[in-house]
C-alpha positions in Angstrom: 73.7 32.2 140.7 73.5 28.5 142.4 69.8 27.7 143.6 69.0 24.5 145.1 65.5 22.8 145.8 65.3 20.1 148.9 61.3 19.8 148.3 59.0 18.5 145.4 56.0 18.4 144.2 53.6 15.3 144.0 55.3 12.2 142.2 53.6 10.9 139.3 53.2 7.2 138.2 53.8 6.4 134.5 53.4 2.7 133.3 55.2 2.0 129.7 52.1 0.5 127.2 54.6 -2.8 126.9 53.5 -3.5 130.7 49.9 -4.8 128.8 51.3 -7.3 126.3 53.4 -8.8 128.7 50.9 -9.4 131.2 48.9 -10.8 128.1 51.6 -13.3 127.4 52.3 -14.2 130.8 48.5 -15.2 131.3 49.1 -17.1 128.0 51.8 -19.2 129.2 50.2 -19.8 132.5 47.2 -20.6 130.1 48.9 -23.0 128.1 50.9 -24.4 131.2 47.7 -25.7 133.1 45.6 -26.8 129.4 48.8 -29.1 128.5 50.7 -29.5 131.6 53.5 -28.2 130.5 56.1 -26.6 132.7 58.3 -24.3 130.2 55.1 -22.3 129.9 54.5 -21.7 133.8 58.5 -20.5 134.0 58.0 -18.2 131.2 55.1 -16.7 133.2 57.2 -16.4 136.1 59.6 -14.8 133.9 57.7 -11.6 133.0 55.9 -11.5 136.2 59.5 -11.4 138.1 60.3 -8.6 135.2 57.5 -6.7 135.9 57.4 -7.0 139.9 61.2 -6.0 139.5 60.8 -3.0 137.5 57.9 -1.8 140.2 59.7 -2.3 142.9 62.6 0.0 142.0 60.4 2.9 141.8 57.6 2.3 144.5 60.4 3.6 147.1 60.9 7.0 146.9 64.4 8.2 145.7 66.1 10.9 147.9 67.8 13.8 145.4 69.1 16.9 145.9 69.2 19.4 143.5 71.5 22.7 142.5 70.8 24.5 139.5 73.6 27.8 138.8 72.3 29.9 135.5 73.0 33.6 135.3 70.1 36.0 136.9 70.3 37.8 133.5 70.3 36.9 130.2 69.7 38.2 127.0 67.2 37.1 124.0 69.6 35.9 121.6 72.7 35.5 123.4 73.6 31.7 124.8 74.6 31.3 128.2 75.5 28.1 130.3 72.9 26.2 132.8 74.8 23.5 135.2 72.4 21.0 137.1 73.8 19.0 139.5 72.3 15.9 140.9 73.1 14.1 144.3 71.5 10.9 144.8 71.4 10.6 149.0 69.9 7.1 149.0 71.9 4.2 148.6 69.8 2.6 145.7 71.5 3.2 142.2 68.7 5.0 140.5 68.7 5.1 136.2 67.5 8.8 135.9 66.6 11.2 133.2 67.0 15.1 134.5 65.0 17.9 132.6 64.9 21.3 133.6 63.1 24.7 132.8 62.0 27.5 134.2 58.6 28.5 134.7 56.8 31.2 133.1 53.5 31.8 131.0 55.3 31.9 128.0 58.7 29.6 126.8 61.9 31.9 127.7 64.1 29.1 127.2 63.7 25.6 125.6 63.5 22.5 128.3 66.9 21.1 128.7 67.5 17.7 129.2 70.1 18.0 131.5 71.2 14.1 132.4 70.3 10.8 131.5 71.9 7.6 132.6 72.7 5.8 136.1 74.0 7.6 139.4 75.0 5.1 142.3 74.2 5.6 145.6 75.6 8.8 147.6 76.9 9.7 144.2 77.2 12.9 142.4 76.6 14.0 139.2 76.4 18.0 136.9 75.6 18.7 133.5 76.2 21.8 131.6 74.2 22.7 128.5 75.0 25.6 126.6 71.3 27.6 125.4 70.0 30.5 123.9 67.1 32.8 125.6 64.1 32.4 122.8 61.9 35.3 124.4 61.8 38.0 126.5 60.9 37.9 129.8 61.1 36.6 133.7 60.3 33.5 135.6 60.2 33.5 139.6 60.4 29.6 139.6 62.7 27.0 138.3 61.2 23.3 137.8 63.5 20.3 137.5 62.0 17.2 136.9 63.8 13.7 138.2 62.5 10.9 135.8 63.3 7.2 137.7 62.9 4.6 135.7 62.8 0.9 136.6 64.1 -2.1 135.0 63.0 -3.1 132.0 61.3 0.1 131.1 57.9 -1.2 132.3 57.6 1.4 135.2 58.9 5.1 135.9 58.1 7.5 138.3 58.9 11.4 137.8 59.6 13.8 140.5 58.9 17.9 140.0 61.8 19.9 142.4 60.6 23.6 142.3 63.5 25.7 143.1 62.9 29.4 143.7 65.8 31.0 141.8 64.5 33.1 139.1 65.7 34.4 135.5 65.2 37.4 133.6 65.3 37.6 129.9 66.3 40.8 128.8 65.3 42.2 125.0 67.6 41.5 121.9 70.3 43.2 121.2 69.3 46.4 119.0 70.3 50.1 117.6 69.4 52.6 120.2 68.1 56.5 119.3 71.0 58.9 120.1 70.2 62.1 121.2 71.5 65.5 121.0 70.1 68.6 122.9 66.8 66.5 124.2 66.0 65.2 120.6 66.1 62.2 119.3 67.4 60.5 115.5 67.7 57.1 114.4 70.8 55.5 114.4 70.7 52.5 112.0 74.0 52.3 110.7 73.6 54.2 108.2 75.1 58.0 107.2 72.3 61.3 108.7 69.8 62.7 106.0 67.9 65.5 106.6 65.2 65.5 108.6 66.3 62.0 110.4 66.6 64.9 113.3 63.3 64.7 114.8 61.3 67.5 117.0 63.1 71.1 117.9 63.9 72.7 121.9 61.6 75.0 123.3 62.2 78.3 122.5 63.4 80.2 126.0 66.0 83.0 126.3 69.8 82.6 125.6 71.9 83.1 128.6 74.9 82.9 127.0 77.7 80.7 125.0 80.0 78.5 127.2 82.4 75.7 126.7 81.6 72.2 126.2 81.6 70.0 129.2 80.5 66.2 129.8 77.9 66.1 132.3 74.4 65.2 132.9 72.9 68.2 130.9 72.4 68.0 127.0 73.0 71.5 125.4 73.1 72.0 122.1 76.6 73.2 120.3 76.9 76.7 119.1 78.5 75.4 115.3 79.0 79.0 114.5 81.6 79.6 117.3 82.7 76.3 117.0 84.5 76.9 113.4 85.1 80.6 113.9 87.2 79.4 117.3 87.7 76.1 117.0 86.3 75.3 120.4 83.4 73.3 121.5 80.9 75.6 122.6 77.5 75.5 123.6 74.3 77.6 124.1 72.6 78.2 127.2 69.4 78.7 127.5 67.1 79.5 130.3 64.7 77.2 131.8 66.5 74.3 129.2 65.4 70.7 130.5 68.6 68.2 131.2 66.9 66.1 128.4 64.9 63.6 130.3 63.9 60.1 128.7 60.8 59.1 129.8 59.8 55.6 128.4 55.9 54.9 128.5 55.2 50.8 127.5 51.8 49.3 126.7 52.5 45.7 126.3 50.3 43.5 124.4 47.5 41.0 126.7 44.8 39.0 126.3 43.1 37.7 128.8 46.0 38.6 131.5 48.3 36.8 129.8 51.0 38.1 127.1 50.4 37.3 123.6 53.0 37.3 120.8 54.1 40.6 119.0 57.2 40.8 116.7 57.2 44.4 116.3 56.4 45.3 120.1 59.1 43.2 121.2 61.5 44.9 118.2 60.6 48.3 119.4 61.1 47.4 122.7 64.7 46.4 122.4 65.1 49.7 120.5 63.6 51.5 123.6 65.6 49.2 126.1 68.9 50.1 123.8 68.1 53.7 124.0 67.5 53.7 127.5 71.0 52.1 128.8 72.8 54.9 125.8 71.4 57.8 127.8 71.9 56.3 131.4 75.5 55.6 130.8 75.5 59.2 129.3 74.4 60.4 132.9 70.5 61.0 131.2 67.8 60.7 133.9 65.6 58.3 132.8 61.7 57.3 133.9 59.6 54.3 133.4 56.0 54.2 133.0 53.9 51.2 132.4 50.1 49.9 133.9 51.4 47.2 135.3 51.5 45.1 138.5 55.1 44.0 138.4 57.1 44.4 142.1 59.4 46.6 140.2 57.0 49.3 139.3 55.9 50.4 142.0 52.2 51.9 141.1 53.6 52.1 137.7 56.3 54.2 137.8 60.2 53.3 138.5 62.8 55.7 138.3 65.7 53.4 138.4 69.1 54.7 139.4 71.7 51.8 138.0 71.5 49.7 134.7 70.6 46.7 136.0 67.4 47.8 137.5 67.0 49.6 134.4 67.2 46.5 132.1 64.9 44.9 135.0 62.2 46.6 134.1 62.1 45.9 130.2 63.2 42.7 131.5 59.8 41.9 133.5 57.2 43.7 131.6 54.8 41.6 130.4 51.3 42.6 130.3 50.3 46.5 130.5 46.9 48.4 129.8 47.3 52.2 128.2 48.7 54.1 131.5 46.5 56.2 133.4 45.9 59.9 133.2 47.7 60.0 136.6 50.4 57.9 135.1 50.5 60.3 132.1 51.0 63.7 133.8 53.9 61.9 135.9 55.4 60.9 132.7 54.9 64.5 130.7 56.2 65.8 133.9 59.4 64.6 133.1 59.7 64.5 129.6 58.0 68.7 129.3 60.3 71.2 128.2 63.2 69.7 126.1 62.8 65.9 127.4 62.0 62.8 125.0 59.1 60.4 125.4 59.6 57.2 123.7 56.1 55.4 123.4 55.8 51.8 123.0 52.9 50.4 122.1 51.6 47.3 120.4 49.3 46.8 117.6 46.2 46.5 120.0 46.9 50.0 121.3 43.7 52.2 120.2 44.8 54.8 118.0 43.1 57.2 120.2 45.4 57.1 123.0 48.4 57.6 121.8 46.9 60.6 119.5 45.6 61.8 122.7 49.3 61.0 124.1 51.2 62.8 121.3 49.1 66.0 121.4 50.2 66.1 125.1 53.6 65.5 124.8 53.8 68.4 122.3 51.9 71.0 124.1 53.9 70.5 127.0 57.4 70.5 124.9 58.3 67.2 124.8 59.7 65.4 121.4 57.7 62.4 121.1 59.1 59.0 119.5 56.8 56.4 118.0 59.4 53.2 118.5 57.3 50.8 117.4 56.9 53.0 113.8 60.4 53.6 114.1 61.6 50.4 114.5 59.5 49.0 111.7 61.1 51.6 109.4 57.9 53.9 108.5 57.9 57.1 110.7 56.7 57.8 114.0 58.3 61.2 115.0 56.1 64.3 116.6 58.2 66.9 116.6 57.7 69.7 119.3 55.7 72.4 117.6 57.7 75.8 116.7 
């Protein structure tokens, strides 16, 4: 994606602290020029003054950039990607610049790049590209590139802040997801099943009838008996069996409307995010539910129909209370009878909801998924009660 920025915020003035012991010395001289009428004195004061005035005048006049930034408009924690900043100087002044860029957001997604430094003549052209590595997850609507002019000498510099509106979304690390089989879900780590790694049981409705295996959206589970007595992939049917929904439900951590740091809430919410794009790809219809005021969740609630918009919304999440109990019922709505409800919460969470949470999810035949237990390797199944 190529962004560019033709406006800029207000310039600010920075003098270099060697500005104050020259203007010292150059009063000496004068000093010493008029006590012993000396004239090597006054031309050394005219010296540092012509240094000084010099060094001013190159950056009281406004320099005229323009500005094109192209970065990806997804990237992923962990995985480096290239940033190319490309500077054209439109005045015919050579300018001695120093280009840093970032992008703006309340916390650090990627570390400030110093994209240039050095001279560009007049109606020049210049680009730098920086390889870097996403450091958090998360999105930023604005890009800030800051033009540093410095004057002769060092004893002036004036920096310019071009906002361009080109955003970036940090997507979670790369992760394990939960596999699922017959709308339930075990971990997939890498390592070979034990018992019991199978977490939460169907609802028990009537058996329609044995069939053969076929790829679609619907999750059945496979009738092993028939399978070795035939040697065909067969499946039960059963009636009133849910297509195994995934319904994700995220309370991300905040204080003060702001996001704070969590290690294991951003580890469980790769796992989630991992899970997620397994069971899209598999044709799984999937549901996102957060309390957040994001333009992507729309009162709360997406139900996004490609990957990308999926990934968006782990993506962009930053801040999000416990969900309503309107939020809730639209969530055990789709994950009732067969579905899966991952919860991810963070340590601030209250232990209340998501009890509260859990006993729902089970009444209404849901198997319920504690990622952030999961993830950190003690637990956090509820199975669907017998």
């Amino acid at each position: 994606m190529t962004a560019s920025g033709r406006w800029h915020a207000a310039s600010k003035w920075h003098v270099a602290p060697s500005v104050w012991p020259t203007l010292i010395g150059a009063g000496a001289a004068f000093g010493l020029a008029a006590h012993e009428r000396l004239v090597w004195p006054q031309i050394l004061g005219c010296v540092l003054i012509a240094m000084m005035v010099t060094s001013l005048f190159a950056v009281v006049v406004p320099a005229r950039f323009e500005i094109d930034v192209e970065a990806p408009a997804r990237v992923q924690v962990g995985e480096p990607f290239d940033t190319t900043v490309r500077l054209t100087n439109r005045g015919g002044r050579r300018r001695d610049v120093v280009v840093r860029q970032r992008w703006r957001s309340p916390r650090s997604l990627v570390a400030e790049m110093v994209a240039f430094a050095g001279v560009v003549d007049g109606h020049a052209q210049t680009a730098a590209t920086a390889r870097r590595t996403p450091i958090a997850r998360g999105a930023a609507g604005m890009c800030g590139v800051e033009v540093e002019v410095n004057g002769p000498f060092g004893f002036f510099s004036r920096t310019t802040t071009y906002t361009i509106r080109q955003g970036i979304v940090s997507l979670p690390r790369v992760a394990a997801p939960l596999e699922f089989i017959a709308g339930q879900a075990f971990l997939m780590a890498g390592q070979d099943f034990q018992a019991g790694v199978v977490v939460g049981s169907s609802v028990d409705d009537d058996v329609r009838g044995v069939r053969d295996w076929r790829a679609g959206p619907q999750i059945s589970p496979v009738h092993w008996r028939s399978v070795v007595r035939t040697g065909r992939m067969t499946v039960v049917e059963r009636g009133g069996h849910s297509q195994g929904t995934l319904t994700i439900v995220v309370v991300a951590p905040g204080k003060r409307g702001r996001p704070v740091k969590d290690a294991a809430f951003e580890a469980a919410l790769a796992t989630a995010s991992a899970t997620a794009v397994a069971a899209h790809r598999h044709g799984i219809p999937t549901c996102f539910v957060a309390q957040a005021r994001i333009p992507e969740l729309a009162e709360g609630v997406a139900h996004p129909t490609d990957e990308p918009s999926l990934l968006e919304c782990f993506g962009r999440i930053a801040v999000a209370e416990p969900a309503s109990d309107v939020l809730l019922e639209h969530a055990l709505s789709h994950a009732a009878r067969g579905g899966t409800l991952l919860v991810v919460a963070s340590k601030a969470t209250p232990d209340a909801w998501c009890a509260r949470l859990f006993a729902a999810a089970a009444a209404a035949g849901a198997v319920t998924v504690d990622v952030r237990a999961v993830a950190a390797g003690y637990g956090g199944i509820v199975p669907v009660p017998a």
